[in-house]
C-alpha positions as CSV (number, residue, x, y, z in Angstrom):
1,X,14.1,-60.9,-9.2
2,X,15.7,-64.2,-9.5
3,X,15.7,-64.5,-5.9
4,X,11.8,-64.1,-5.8
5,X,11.7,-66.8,-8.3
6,X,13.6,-69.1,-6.5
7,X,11.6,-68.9,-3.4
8,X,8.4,-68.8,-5.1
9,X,9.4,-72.2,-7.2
10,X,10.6,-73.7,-3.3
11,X,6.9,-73.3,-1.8
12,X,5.5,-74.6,-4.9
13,X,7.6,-77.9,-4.2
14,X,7.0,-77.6,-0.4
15,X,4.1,-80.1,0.1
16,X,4.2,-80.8,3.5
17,X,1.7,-78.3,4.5
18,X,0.6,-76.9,7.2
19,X,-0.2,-80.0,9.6
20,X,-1.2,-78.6,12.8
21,X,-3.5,-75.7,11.0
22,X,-5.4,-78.5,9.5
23,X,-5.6,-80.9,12.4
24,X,-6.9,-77.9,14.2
25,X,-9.4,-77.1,11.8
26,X,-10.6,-80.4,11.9
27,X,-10.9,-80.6,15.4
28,X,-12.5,-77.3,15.6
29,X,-15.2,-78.5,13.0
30,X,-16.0,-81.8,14.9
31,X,-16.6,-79.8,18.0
32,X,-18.9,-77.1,16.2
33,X,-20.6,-80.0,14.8
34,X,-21.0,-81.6,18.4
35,X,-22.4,-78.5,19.6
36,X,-24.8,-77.7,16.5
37,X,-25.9,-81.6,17.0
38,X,-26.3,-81.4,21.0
39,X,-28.5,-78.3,20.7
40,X,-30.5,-78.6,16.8
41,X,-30.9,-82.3,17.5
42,X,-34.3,-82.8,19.2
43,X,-35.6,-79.6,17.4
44,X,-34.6,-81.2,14.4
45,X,-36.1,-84.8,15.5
46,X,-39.1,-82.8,16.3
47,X,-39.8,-80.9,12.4
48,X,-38.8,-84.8,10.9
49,X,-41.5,-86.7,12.9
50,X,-44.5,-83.9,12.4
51,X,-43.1,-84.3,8.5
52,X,-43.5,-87.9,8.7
53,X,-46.7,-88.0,10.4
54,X,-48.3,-85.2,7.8
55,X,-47.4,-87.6,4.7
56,X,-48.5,-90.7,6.7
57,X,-51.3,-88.9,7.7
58,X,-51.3,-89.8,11.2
C-alpha cells in the first residue's frame, strides 16, 4: 500500500507533462481549424453580408 502511495505522491510532483501529446494536439487543432476556415469561410462571408444588407436595408 505504501508503494502505491509513493508513486501516486511522484506523478503528483511530476510536472513536466506530456509535451509532445500537447504539441500534437495543438497542431492537430490549427489544422482542423485551417480546414473548417478553407471550406465554411465564403459560406460564412456569404450568411454575414445578406445579414448586413437585411439591417442596412440594402
Amino acid at each position: 500500500m505504501k508503494t502505491i502511495t509513493r508513486r501516486f505522491a511522484s506523478q503528483l510532483r511530476d510536472d513536466r507533462g506530456d509535451v509532445p501529446g500537447w504539441v500534437l494536439i495543438c497542431l492537430m487543432t490549427a489544422g482542423i481549424v485551417i480546414v473548417l476556415w478553407g471550406v465554411a469561410g465564403p459560406a460564412l462571408t456569404g450568411v454575414f453580408q445578406s445579414a448586413i444588407d437585411r439591417v442596412m436595408g440594402v
